[in-house]
C-alpha positions, 0 to 999 in steps of 0.5 A: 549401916545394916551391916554395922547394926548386924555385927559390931559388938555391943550395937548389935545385941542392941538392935537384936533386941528391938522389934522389926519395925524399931529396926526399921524405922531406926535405920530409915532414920539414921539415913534421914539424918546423914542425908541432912547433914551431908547437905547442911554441911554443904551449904556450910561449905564445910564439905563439897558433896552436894549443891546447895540448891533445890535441884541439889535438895531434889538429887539428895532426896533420890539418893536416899531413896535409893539408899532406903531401898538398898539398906532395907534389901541388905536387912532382909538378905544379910545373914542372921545369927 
């Protein structure tokens, strides 16, 4: 997602424009919302990704975590134009 912000047209002179911490808090956001979906859809069982249990709910929390700290690492070292 950082790279997509960062280089598809039209979104990123969208993102370039907004301040740091929108950029942030934008991207935390975004992960927030695919995380919810990848579980809600499977608790539909519209998709098989995660168990929908609470020990499915805990793993999901530690892999957007993860992916917090990855996408944040990948804003600060992902070349700027």
């Amino acid at each position: 997602m950082s790279l997509a912000f960062s280089y598809l047209p039209g979104l990123s002179g969208w993102y370039d424009g907004q301040s740091p911490t929108v950029k942030r808090l934008l991207m935390a956001a975004v992960l927030v919302v695919v995380a919810g979906a990848i579980f809600g859809l499977s608790c539909w069982r519209i998709i098989s990704q995660v168990e929908c249990t609470q020990a499915g709910a805990w793993g999901l929390v530690g892999v957007l975590i993860t992916a917090l700290i990855a996408n944040q690492a990948m804003y600060l070292i992902s070349p700027k134009k």
